[in-house]
Kinemage of the C-alpha trace (Angstrom):
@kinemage 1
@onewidth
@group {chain A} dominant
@subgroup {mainchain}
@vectorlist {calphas} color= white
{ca unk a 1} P 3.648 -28.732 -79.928
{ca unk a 2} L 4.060 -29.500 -76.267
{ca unk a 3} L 4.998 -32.971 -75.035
{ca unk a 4} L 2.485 -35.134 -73.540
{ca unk a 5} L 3.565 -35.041 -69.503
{ca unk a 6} L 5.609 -37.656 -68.619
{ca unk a 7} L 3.826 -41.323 -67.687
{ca unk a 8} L 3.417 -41.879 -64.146
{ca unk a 9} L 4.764 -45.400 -63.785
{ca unk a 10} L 8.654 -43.831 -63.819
{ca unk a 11} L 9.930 -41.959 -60.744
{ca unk a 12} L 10.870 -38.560 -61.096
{ca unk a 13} L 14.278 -37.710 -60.316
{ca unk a 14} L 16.504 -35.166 -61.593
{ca unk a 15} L 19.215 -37.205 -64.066
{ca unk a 16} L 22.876 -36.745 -62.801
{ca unk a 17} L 24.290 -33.345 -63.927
{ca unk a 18} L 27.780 -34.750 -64.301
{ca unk a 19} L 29.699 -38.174 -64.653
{ca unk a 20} L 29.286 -40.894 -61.538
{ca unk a 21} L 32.572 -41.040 -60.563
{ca unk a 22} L 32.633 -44.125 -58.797
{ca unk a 23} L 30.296 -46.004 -61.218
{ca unk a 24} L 32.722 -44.835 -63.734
{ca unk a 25} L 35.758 -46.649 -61.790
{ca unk a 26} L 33.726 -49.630 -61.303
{ca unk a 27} L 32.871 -49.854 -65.001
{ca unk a 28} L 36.641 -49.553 -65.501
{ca unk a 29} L 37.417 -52.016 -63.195
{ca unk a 30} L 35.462 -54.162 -65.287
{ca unk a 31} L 37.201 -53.176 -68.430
{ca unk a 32} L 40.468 -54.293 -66.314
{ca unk a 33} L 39.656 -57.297 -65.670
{ca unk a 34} L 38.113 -58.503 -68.637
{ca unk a 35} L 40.906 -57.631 -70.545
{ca unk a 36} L 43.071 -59.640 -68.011
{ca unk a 37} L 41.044 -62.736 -69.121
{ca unk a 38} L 41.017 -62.168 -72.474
{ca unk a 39} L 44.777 -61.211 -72.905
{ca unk a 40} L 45.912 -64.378 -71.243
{ca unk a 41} L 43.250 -66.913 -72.399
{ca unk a 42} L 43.885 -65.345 -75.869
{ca unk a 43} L 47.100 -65.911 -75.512
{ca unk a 44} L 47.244 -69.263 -73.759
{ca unk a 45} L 45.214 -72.388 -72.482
{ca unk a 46} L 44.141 -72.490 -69.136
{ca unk a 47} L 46.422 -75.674 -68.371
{ca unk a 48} L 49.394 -73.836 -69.446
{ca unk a 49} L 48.757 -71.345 -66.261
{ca unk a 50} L 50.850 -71.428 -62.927
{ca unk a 51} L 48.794 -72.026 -60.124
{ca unk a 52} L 48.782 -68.468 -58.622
{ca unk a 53} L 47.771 -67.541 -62.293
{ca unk a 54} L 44.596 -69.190 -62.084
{ca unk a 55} L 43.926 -68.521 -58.420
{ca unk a 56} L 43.589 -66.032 -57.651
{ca unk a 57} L 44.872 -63.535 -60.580
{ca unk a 58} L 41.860 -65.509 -63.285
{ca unk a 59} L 39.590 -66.506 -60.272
{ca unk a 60} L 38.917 -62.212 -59.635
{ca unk a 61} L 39.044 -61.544 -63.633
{ca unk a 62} L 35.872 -63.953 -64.029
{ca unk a 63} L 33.843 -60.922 -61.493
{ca unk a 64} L 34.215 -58.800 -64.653
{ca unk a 65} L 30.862 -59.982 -66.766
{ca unk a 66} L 28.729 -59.211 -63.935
{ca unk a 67} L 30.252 -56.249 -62.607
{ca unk a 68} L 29.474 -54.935 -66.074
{ca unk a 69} L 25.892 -56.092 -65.647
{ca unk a 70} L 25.487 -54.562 -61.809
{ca unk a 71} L 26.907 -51.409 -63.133
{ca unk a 72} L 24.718 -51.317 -66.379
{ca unk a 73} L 21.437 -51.818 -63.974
{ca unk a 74} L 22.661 -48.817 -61.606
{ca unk a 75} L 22.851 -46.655 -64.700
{ca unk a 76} L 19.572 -47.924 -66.280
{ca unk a 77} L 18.155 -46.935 -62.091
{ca unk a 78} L 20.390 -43.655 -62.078
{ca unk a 79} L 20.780 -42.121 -65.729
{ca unk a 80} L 18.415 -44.454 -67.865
{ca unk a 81} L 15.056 -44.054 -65.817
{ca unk a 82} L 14.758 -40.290 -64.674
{ca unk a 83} L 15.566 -39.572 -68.795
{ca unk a 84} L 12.746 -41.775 -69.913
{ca unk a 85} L 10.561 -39.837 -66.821
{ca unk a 86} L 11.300 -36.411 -68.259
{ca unk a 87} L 9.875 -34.158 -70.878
{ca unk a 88} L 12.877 -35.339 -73.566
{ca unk a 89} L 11.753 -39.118 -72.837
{ca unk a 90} L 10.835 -39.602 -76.867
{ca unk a 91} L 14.543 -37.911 -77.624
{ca unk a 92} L 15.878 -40.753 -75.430
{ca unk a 93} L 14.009 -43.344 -76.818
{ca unk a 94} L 15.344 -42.824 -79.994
{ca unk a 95} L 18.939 -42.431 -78.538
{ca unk a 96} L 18.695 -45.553 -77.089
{ca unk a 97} L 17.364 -47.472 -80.150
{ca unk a 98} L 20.142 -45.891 -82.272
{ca unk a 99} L 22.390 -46.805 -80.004
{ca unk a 100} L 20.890 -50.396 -79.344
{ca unk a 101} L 21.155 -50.979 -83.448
{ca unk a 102} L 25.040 -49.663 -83.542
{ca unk a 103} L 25.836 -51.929 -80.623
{ca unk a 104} L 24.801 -55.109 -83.179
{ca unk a 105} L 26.668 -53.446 -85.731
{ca unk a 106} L 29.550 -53.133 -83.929
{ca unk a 107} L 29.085 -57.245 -82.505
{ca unk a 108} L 29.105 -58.089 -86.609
{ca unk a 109} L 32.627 -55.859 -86.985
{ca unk a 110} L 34.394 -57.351 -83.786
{ca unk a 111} L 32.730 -61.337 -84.507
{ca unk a 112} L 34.922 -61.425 -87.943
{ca unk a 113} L 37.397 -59.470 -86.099
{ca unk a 114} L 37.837 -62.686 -84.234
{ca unk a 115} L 36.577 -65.232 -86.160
{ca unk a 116} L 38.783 -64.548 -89.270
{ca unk a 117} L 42.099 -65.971 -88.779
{ca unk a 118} L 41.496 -69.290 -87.949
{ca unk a 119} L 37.838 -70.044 -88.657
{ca unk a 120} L 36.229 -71.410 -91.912
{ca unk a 121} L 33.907 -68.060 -93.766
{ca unk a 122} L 30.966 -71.372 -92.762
{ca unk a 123} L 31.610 -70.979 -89.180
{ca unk a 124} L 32.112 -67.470 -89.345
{ca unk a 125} L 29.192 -66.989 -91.295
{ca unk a 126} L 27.361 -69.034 -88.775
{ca unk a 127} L 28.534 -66.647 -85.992
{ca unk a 128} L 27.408 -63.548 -88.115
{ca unk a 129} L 23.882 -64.957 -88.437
{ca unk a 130} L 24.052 -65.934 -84.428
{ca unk a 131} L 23.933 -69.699 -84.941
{ca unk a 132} L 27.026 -69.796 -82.974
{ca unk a 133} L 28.601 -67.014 -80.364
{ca unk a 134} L 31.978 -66.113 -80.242
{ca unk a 135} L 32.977 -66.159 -76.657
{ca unk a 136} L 35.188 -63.010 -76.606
{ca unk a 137} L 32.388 -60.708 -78.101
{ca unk a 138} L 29.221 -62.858 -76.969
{ca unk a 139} L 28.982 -60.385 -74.348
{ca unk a 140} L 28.496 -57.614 -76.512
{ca unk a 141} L 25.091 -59.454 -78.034
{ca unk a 142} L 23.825 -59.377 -74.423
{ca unk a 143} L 24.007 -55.603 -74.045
{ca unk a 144} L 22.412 -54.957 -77.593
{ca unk a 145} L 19.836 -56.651 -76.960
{ca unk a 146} L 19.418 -55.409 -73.388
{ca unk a 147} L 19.445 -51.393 -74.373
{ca unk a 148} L 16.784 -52.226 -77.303
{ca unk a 149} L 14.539 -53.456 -74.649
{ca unk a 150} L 14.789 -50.871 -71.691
{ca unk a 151} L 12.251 -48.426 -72.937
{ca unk a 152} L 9.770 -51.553 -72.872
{ca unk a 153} L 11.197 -52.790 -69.421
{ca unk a 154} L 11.610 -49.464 -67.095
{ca unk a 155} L 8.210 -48.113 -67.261
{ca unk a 156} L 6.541 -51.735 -66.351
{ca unk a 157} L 9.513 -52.621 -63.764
{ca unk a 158} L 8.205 -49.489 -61.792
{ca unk a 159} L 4.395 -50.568 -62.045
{ca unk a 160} L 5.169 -53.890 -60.180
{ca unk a 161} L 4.903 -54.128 -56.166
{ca unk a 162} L 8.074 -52.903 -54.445
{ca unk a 163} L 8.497 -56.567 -52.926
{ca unk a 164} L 8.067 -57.976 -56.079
{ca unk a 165} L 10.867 -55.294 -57.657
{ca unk a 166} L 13.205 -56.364 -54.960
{ca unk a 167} L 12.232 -60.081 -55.331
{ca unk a 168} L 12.997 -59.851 -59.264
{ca unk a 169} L 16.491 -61.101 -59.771
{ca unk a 170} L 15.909 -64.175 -57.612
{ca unk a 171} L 12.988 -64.964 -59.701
{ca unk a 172} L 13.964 -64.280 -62.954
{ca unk a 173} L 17.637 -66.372 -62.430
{ca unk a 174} L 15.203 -69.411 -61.259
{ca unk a 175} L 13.044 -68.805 -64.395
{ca unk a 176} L 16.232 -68.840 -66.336
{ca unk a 177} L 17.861 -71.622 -64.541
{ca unk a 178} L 14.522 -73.490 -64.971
{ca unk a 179} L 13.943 -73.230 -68.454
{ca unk a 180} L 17.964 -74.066 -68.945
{ca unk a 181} L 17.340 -77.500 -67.334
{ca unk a 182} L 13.952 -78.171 -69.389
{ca unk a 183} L 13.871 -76.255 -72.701
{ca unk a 184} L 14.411 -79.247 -75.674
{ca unk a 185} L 13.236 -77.603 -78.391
{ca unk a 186} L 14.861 -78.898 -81.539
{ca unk a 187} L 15.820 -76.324 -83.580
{ca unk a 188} L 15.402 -73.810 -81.377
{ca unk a 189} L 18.685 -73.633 -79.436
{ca unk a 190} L 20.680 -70.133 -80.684
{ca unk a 191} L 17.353 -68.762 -79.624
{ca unk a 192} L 17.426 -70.530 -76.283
{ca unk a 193} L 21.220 -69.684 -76.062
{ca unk a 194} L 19.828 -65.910 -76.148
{ca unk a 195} L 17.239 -66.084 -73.184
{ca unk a 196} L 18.945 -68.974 -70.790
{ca unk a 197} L 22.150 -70.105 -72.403
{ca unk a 198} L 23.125 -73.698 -73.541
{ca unk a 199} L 26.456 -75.709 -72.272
{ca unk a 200} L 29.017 -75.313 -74.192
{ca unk a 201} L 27.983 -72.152 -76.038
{ca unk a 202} L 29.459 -69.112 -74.610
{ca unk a 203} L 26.252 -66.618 -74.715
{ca unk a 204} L 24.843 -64.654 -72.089
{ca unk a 205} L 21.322 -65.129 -71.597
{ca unk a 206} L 18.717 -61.885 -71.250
{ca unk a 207} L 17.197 -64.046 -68.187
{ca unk a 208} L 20.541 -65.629 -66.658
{ca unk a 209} L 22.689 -62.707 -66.972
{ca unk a 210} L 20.198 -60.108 -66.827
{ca unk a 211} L 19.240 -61.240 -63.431
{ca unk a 212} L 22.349 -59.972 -62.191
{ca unk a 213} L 21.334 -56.511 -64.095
{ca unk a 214} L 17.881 -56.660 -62.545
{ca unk a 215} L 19.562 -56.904 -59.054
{ca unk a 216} L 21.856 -53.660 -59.944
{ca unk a 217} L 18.221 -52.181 -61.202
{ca unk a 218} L 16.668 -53.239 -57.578
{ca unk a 219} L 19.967 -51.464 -55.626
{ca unk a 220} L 19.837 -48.424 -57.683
{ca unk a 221} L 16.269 -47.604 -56.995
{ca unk a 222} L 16.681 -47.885 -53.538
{ca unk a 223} L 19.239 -46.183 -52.773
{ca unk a 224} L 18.260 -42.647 -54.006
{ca unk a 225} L 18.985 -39.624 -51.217
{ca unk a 226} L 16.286 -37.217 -52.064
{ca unk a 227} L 16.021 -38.245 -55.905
{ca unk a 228} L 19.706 -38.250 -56.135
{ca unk a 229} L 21.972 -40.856 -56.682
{ca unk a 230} L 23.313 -42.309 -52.824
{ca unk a 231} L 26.592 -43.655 -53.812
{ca unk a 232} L 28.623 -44.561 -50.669
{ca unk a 233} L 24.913 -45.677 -48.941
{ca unk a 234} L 24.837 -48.511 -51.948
{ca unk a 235} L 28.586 -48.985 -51.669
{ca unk a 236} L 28.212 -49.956 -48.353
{ca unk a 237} L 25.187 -52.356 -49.264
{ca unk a 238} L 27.023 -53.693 -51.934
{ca unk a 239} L 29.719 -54.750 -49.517
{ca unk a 240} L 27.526 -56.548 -47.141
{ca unk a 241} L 25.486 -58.771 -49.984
{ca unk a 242} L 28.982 -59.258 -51.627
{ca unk a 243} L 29.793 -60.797 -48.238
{ca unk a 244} L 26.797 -62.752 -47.756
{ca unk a 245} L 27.491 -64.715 -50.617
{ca unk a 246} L 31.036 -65.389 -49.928
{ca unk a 247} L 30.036 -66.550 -46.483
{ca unk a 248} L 27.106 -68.587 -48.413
{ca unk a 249} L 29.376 -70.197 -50.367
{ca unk a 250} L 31.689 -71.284 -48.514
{ca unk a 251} L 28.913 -72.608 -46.406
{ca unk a 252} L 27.373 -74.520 -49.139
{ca unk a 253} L 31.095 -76.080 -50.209
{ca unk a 254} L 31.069 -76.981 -45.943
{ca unk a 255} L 28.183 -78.773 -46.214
{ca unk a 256} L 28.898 -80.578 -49.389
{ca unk a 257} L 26.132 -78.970 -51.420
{ca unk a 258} L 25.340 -78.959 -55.235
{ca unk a 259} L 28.565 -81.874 -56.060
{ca unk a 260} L 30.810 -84.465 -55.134
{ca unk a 261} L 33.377 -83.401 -52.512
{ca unk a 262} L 36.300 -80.900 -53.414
{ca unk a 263} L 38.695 -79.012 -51.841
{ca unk a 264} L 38.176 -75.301 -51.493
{ca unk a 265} L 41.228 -74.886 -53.594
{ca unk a 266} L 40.102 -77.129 -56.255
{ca unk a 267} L 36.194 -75.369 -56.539
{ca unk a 268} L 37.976 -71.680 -56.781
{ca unk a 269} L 40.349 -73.100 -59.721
{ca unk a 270} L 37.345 -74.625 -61.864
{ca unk a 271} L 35.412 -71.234 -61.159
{ca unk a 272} L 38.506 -69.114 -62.420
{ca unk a 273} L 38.203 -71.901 -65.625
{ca unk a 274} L 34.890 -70.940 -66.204
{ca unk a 275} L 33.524 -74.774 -64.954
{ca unk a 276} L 29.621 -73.834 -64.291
{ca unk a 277} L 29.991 -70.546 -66.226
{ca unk a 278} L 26.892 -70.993 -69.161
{ca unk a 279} L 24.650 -71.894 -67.930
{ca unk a 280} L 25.602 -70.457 -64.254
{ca unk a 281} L 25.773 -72.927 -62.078
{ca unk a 282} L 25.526 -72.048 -57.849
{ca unk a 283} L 29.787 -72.257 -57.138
{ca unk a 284} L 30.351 -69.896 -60.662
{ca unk a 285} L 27.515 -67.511 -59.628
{ca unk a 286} L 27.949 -66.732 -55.902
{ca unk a 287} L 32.094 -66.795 -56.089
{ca unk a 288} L 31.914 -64.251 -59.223
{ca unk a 289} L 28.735 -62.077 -58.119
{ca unk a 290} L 30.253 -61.648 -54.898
{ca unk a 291} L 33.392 -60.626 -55.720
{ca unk a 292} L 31.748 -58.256 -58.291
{ca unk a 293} L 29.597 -56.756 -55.462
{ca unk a 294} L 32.875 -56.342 -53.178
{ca unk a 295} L 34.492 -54.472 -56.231
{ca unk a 296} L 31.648 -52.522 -56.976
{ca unk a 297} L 31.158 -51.377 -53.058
{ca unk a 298} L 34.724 -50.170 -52.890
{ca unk a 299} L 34.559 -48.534 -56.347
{ca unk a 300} L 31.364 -46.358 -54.877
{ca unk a 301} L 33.320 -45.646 -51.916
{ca unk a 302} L 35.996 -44.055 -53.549
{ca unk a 303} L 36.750 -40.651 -52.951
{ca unk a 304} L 39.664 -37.931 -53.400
{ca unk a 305} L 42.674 -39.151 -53.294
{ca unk a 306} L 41.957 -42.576 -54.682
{ca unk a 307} L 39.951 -41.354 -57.335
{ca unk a 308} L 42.906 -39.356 -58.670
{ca unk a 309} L 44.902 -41.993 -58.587
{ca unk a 310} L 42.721 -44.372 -60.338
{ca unk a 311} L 41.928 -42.557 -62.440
{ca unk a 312} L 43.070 -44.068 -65.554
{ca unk a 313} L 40.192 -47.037 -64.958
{ca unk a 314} L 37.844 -43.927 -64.644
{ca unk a 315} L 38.558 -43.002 -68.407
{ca unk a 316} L 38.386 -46.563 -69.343
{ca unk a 317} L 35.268 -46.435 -67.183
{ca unk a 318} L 33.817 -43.516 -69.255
{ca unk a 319} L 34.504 -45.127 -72.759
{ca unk a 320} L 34.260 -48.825 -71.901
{ca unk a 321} L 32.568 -49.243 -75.379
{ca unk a 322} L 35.691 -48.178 -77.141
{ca unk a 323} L 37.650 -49.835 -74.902
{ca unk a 324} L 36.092 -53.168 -75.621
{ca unk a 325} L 36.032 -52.979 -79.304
{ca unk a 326} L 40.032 -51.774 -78.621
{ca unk a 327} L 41.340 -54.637 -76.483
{ca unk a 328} L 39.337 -57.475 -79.253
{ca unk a 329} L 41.201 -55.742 -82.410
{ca unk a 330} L 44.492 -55.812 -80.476
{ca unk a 331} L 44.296 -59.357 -79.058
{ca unk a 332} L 43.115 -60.918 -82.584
{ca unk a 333} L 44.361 -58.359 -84.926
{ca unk a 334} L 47.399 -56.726 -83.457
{ca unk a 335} L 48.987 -59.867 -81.049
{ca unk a 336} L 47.405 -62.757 -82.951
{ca unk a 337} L 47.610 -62.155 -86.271
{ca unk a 338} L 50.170 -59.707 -87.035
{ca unk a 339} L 52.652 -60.716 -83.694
{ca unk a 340} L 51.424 -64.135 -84.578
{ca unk a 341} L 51.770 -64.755 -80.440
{ca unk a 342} L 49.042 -67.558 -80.241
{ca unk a 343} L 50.260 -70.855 -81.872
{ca unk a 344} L 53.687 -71.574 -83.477
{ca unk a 345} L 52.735 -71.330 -87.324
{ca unk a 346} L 54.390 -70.408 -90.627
{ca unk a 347} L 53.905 -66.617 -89.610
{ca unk a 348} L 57.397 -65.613 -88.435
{ca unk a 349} L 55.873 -63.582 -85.265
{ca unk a 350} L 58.479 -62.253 -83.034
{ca unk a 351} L 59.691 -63.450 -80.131
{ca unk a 352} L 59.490 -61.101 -76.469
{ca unk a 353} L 62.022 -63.511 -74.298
{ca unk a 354} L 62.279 -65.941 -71.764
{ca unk a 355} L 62.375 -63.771 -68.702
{ca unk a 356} L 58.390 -64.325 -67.534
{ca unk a 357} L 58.834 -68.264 -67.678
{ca unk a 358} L 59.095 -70.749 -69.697
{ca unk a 359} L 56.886 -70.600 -73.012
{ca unk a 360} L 54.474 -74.054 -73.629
{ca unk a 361} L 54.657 -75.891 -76.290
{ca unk a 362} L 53.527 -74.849 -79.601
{ca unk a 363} L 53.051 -71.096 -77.878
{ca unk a 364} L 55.080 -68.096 -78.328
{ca unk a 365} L 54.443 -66.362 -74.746
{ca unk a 366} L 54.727 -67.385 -71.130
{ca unk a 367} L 52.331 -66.362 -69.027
{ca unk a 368} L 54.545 -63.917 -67.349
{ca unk a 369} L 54.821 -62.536 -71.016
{ca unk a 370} L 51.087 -62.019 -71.379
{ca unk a 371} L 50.843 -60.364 -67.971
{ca unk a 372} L 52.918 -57.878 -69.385
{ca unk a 373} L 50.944 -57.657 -72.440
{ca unk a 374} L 47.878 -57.073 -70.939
{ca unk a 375} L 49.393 -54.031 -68.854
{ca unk a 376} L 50.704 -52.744 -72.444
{ca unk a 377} L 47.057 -53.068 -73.901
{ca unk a 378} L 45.675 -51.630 -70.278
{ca unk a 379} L 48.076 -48.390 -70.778
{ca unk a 380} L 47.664 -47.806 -74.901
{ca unk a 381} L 43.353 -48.210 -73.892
{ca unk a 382} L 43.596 -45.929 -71.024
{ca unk a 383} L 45.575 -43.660 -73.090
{ca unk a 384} L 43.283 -43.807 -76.003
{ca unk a 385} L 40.168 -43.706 -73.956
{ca unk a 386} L 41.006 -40.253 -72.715
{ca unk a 387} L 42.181 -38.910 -75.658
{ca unk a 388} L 39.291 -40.021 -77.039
{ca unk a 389} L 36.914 -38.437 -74.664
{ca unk a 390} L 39.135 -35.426 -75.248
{ca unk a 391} L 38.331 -34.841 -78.560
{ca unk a 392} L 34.675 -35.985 -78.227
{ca unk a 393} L 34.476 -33.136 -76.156
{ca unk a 394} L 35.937 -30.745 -78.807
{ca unk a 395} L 33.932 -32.018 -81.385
{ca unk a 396} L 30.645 -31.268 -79.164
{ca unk a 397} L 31.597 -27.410 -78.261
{ca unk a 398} L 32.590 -26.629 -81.529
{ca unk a 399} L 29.001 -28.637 -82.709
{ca unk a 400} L 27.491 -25.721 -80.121
């Protein structure tokens, strides 16, 4: 039986016939830097960091959450949407339910992946049942959740107004920011951690962090050269906004906008702390969106010889799933729990040297010492990202 044609609320373009190389390096760059946060604040506190270590080594890592989410709406725009347009749109429906459902499989594996070493099974069963969100994997809930929804949210994204498209991420982060400020509800608050995110709770919320994907969405859809993906066109657009809101923040700290007086210095060290992070407050959200457009407009302006020589954040880039589920069993499994590298305990750990600094109390590492960690994990996932790929690729010619 043939297939109904395709609706006529999608745009028809023809669906990459190969990888997006520089989408791939900016999704890698992502994987980078979030493992740079999460190596060292796994690893240490934040007041145990050298000034340089905080700004501006942390201050760049915090761009990683929504350079993932600019990158996942340019895929959605670029892969997602011309597949759901096609004649195998009920094929990738399914694919993207199946792989919506392993995606909150795989947040219950890595949550008592981290959870289990020094959390009670309450709390841990709390975090299971998402009462509570663990703040290494919280991410992860975000994108579950997200891919489950796209075949709802593509076809009625392209039936609104194109000012309305392009308007979207503003309005949808003021929604979100609105409801933040004025949702009470007892009872009621993992589910408002979900849509707008709660202080204290580290959860990315479908309207406050899925702004930033809508405004990925919004970039990829207009920047198509003859129904194909216009790479360096957006790079260079990405560049430009990425500026705008470095200019408009400094602007804003000028005129004293927002909160009490602070030094420059002092607002770029509570952004690379995560002050203003959930829910995002104005200083968090233009210093780490625009540095995440900046990364992503060089990353799509790559070409030849840098691409080659990046290219271990393009494998990364290709298999950032595996790479994230990677980099939270080797910070809580491999240097946690079996180095025992994060508190001084009974465990007897092992010990890497003084040479980075000195170690803080009650701490086994330096923060030299988990710089050097996180390039060990960056090298073993880049490694095992392309072999991985490798034999993926095996697996499906020998399947054919």
């Amino acid at each position: 039986m043939e297939e109904a044609p395709p609706p006529a609320d999608l745009p028809i373009t023809s669906a990459p016939s190969g990888r997006l190389a520089g989408l791939d390096l900016a999704r890698g760059l992502a994987v980078a830097l979030m493992f740079l946060v999460h190596t060292v604040k796994g690893l240490l506190a934040f007041e145990h960091l050298p000034a340089w270590g905080l700004v501006p080594v942390q201050l760049v890592g915090q761009a990683a959450p929504a350079l993932f989410a600019l990158v996942f709406g340019l895929t959605s725009a670029w892969v997602v949407a011309p597949q759901l347009a096609g004649p195998g749109r009920a094929a990738a429906q399914r694919r993207l339910l199946t792989r919506g459902l392993w995606l909150l499989a795989l947040v219950e594996l890595l949550t008592l992946a981290q959870l289990f070493q020094f959390y009670p099974w309450p709390r841990i069963a709390a975090a299971l049942a998402w009462q509570e969100t663990p703040d290494f994997v919280g991410v992860l809930r975000f994108y579950a959740l997200a891919v489950l929804v796209l075949p709802l949210l593509l076809p009625r994204w392209h039936r609104l107004p194109r000012w309305l498209r392009l308007a979207s991420p503003v309005l949808v982060f003021a929604l979100g920011r609105w409801l933040a400020a004025t949702w009470r509800t007892p009872g009621l608050e993992p589910l408002r951690a979900l849509l707008v995110e709660v202080p204290g709770e580290p959860a990315f919320g479908l309207l406050t962090h899925g702004a930033v994907a809508l405004l990925g969405l919004a970039l990829g859809e207009r920047r198509l050269a003859a129904g194909r993906p216009d790479l360096p066109r957006t790079g260079r657009v990405c560049l430009l906004l990425g500026l705008g809101l470095g200019a408009g923040l400094v602007g804003a700290w000028a005129a004293g906008l927002f909160r009490p007086p602070r030094s420059l210095l002092r607002l770029l060290t509570e952004v690379a702390m995560t002050w203003g992070k959930h829910p995002p407050g104005f200083y968090y959200t233009a210093a780490t969106l625009g540095a995440a457009l900046l990364l992503l407009g060089l990353a799509l302006q790559a070409r030849g010889l840098w691409l080659r020589l990046l290219a271990p954040l393009g494998w990364l880039g290709r298999e950032a799933l595996f790479a994230f589920a990677l980099h939270v069993l080797v910070i809580f499994v491999g240097y946690r729990y079996l180095a025992g590298l994060r508190f001084q305990s009974a465990r007897p750990g092992f010990a890497v040297g003084y040479a980075f600094g000195v170690r803080p109390p009650g701490f086994r590492v330096g923060y030299g010492e988990a710089l050097l960690l996180w390039l060990a994990l960056l090298a073993v996932a880049a490694w095992a990202a392309w072999l991985w790929a490798r034999l993926r690729a095996r697996r499906t010619a020998v399947a054919r």
